[in-house]
C-alpha positions as CSV (number, residue, x, y, z in Angstrom):
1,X,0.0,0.0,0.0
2,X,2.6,2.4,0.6
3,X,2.6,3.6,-3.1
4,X,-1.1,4.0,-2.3
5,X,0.3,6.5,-0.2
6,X,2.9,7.8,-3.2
7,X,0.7,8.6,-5.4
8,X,-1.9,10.0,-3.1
9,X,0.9,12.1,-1.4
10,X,1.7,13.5,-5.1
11,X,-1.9,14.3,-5.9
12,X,-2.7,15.9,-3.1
13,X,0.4,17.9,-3.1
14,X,-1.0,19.4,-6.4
15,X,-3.9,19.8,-5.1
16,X,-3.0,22.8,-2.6
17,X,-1.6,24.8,-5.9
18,X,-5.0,26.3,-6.8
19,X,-5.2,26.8,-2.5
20,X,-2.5,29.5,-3.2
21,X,-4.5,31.0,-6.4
22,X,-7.2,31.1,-3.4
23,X,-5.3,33.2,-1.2
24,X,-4.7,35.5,-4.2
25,X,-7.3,38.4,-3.4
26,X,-8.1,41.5,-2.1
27,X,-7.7,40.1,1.3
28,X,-4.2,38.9,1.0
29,X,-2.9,38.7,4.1
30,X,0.6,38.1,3.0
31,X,1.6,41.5,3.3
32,X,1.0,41.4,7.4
33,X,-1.9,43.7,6.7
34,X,-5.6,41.7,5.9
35,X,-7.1,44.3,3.1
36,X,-11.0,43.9,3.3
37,X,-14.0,45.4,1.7
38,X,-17.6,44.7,1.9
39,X,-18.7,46.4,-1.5
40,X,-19.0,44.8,-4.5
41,X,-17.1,46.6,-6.7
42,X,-17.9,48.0,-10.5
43,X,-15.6,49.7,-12.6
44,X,-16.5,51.3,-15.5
45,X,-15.3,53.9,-18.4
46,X,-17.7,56.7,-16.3
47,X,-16.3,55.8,-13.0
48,X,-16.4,53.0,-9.7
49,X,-19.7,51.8,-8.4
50,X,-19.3,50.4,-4.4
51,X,-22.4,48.6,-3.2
52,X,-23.8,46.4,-0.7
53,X,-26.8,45.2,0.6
54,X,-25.9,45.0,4.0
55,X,-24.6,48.3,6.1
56,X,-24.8,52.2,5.5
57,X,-23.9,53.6,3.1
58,X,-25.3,51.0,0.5
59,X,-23.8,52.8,-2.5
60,X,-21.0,54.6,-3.0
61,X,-19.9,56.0,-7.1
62,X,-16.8,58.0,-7.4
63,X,-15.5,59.6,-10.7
64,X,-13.0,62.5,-11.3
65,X,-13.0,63.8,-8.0
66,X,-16.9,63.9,-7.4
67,X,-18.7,61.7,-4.6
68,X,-22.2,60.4,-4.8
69,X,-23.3,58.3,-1.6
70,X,-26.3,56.6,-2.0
71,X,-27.4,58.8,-4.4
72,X,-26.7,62.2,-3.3
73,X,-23.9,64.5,-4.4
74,X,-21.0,65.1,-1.1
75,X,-19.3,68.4,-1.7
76,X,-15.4,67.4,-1.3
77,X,-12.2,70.0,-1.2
78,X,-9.9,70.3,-4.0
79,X,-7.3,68.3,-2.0
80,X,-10.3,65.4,-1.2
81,X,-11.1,65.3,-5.2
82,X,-7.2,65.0,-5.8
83,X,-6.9,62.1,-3.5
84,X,-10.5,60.5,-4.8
85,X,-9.1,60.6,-8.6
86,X,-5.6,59.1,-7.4
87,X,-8.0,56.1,-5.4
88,X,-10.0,55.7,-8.7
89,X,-6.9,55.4,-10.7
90,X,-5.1,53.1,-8.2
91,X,-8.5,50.9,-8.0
92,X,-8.4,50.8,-11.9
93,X,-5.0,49.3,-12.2
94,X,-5.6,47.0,-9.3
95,X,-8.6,45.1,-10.9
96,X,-7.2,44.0,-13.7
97,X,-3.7,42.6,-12.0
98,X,-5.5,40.7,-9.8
99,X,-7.8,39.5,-12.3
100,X,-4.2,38.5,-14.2
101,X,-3.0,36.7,-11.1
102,X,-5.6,34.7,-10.7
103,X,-6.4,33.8,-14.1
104,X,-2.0,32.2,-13.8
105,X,-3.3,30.8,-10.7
106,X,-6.1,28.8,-12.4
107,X,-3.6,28.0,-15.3
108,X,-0.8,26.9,-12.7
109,X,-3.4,24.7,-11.1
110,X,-4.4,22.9,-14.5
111,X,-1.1,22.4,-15.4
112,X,-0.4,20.6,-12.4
113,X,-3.5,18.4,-12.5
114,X,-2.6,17.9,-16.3
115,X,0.7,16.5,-15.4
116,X,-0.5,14.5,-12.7
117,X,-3.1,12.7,-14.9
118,X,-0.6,12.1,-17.9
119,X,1.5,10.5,-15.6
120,X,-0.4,8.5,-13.4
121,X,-3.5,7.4,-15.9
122,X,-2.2,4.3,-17.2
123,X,-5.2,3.6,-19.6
124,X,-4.8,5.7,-23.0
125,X,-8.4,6.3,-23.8
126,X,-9.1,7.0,-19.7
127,X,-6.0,9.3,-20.1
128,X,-7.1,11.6,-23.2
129,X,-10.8,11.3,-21.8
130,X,-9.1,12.7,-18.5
131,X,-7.1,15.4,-20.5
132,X,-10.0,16.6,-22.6
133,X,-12.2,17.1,-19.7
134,X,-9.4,18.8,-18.4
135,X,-8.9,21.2,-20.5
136,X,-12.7,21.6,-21.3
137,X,-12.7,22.7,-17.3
138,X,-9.6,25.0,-17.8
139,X,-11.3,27.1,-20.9
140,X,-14.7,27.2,-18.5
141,X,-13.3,28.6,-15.6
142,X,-10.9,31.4,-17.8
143,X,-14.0,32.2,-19.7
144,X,-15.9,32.8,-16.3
145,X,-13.0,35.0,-14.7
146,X,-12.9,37.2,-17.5
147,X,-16.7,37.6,-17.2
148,X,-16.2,38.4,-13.8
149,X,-13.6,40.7,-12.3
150,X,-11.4,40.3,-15.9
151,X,-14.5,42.3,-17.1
152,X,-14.0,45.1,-13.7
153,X,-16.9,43.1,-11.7
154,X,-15.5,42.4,-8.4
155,X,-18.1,40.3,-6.1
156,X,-17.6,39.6,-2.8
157,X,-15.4,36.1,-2.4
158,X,-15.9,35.6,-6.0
159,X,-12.4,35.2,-7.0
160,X,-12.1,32.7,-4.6
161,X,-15.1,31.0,-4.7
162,X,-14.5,30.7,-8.7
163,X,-10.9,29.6,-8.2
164,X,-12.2,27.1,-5.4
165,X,-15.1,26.1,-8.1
166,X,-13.3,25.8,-10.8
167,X,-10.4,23.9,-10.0
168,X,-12.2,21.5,-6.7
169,X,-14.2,19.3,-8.9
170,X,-11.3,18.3,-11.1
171,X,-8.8,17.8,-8.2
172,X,-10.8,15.5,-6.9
173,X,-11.4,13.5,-9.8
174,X,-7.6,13.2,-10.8
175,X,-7.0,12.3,-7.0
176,X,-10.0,9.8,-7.7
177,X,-8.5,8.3,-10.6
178,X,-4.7,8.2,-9.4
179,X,-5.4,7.0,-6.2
180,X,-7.9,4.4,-7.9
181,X,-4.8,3.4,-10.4
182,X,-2.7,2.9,-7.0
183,X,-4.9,1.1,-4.8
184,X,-5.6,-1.8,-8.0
185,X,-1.4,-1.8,-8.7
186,X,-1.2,-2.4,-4.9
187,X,-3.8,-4.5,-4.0
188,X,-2.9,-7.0,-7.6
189,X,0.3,-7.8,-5.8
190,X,1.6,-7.4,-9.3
191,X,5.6,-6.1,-8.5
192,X,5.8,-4.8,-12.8
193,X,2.8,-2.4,-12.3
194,X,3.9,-1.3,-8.8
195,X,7.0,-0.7,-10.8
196,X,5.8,1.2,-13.4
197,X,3.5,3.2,-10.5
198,X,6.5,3.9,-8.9
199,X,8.7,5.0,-11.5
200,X,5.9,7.5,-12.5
201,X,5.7,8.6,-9.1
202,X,9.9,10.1,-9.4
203,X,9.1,11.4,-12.9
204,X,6.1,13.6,-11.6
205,X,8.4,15.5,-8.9
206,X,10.8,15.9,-11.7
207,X,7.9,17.3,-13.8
208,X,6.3,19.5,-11.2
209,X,9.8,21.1,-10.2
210,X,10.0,22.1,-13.8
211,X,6.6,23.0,-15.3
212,X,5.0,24.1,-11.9
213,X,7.1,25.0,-8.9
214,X,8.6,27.8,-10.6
215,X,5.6,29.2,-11.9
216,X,4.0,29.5,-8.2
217,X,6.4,30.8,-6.7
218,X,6.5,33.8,-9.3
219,X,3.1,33.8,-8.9
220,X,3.7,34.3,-5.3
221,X,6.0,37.1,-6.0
222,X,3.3,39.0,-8.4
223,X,0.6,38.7,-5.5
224,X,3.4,40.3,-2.9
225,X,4.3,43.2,-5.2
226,X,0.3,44.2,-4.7
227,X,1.1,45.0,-1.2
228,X,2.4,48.7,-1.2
229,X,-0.4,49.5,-3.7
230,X,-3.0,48.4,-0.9
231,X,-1.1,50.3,1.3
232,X,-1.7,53.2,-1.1
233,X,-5.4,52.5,-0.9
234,X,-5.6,52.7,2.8
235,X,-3.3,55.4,3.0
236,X,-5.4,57.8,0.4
237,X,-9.0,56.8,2.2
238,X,-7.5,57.6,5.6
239,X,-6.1,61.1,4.4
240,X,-9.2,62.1,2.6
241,X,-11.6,64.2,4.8
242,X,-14.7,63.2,3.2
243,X,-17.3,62.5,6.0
244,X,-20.7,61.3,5.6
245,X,-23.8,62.6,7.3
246,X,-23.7,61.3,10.9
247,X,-20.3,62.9,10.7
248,X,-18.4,59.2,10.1
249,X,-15.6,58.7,7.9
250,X,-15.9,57.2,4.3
251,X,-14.5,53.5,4.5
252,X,-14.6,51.1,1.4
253,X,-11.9,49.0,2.5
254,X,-10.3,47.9,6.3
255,X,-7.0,46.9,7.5
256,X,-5.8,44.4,9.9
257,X,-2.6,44.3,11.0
258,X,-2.3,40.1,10.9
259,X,-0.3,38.8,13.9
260,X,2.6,37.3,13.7
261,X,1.4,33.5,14.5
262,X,-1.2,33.6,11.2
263,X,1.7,35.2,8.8
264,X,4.2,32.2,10.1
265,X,1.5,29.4,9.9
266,X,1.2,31.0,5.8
């Protein structure tokens, strides 16, 4: 049974790849600071719609240095509208990196469950079925990220419900059919085909290390280099002097400072 366990072990290991695309969002707490919002988020050629349907103020639309909150105008000072056009640009060239990271995250995810099931999937027609679906699932998800925030629709958890979505069902069934593949190879007592599992097993850490590894951990690096332009965020919205009319400041987006424990445990 143990390369039950191999194979299982290599599967699985694949599997937390599109985990890291998860973690690739507006909340990413890899910078020691958890970035949060609780608007949807619209961004258009005529400017950025923020809504909500749960807290006050529902609906927030900002374009060239004029405010509307839930549809009323909010006189701002020349410095406020400076700082309101310089968060409109920053959110504008936010949108579509992150859309860009995660689309690499899905791809990096799909190449790794691509490898595993042309190395594992002994069968030739179960293998090509395997890889058609694949890719059939790849072009599906792409195709509903671009509709999505790669189209400047941000939704609440959508990235990582899409990337969870997206990639989940196939994980499990290329862990399904490798593990399936180990268990019979174990279980047949045959020592050829618990060769031939085995040597696929060493060729697929081979394989990941150069078509996957490498990728991540650029991908890593791209979803790092957003911090300071979060920090931007925060810092323009807490400079701004725009208040709304119990007197409270405007807040589309939170920070946390993440303690140390979390950032180590990441």
């Amino acid at each position: 049974m143990r390369l039950t366990i191999v194979a299982l072990a290599c599967a699985l290991g694949l599997a937390s790849l599109p985990v890291a695309a998860h973690g690739i969002h507006v909340n990413n707490d890899g910078c020691g600071v958890e970035y949060k919002t609780d608007y949807d988020v619209s961004v258009a050629r005529n400017g950025i719609d923020f809504t909500r349907t749960d807290g006050s103020p529902a609906k927030v639309f900002m374009h060239d240095g004029r405010l509307t909150v839930d549809g009323h105008d909010v006189r701002v000072t020349d410095a406020d509208a400076r700082k309101l056009r310089d968060y409109e640009d920053a959110v504008r060239a936010l949108v579509p990196e992150i859309a860009a990271i995660a689309r690499d995250g899905i791809d990096i995810g799909y190449s790794a469950m691509t490898t595993v099931a042309a190395t594992f999937v002994a069968d030739g027609e179960d293998r090509r079925t395997m890889l058609a679906k694949l890719q059939r699932n790849h072009a599906r998800a792409l195709a509903r990220l671009d509709e999505s925030i790669g189209a400047g629709r941000w939704r609440q958890h959508e990235v990582d419900d899409l990337v969870e979505s997206a990639v989940g069902d196939s994980v499990s069934e290329v862990v399904g059919s490798v593990t399936g593949n180990a268990v019979s190879a174990a279980l047949s007592g045959d020592s050829a085909k618990m060769a031939a599992l085995e040597a696929r097993a060493d060729s697929l850490d081979k394989a990941i290390d150069r078509e996957v590894n490498s990728r991540a951990d650029k991908l890593g690096e791209r979803a790092q280099a957003l911090c300071p332009r979060l920090a931007n965020l925060d810092h323009l919205q807490k400079s701004w002097s725009v208040r709304l009319p119990d007197g409270s400041p405007l807040v589309l987006m939170t920070a946390t400072p993440v303690p140390k424990k979390d950032l180590a445990d990441n």
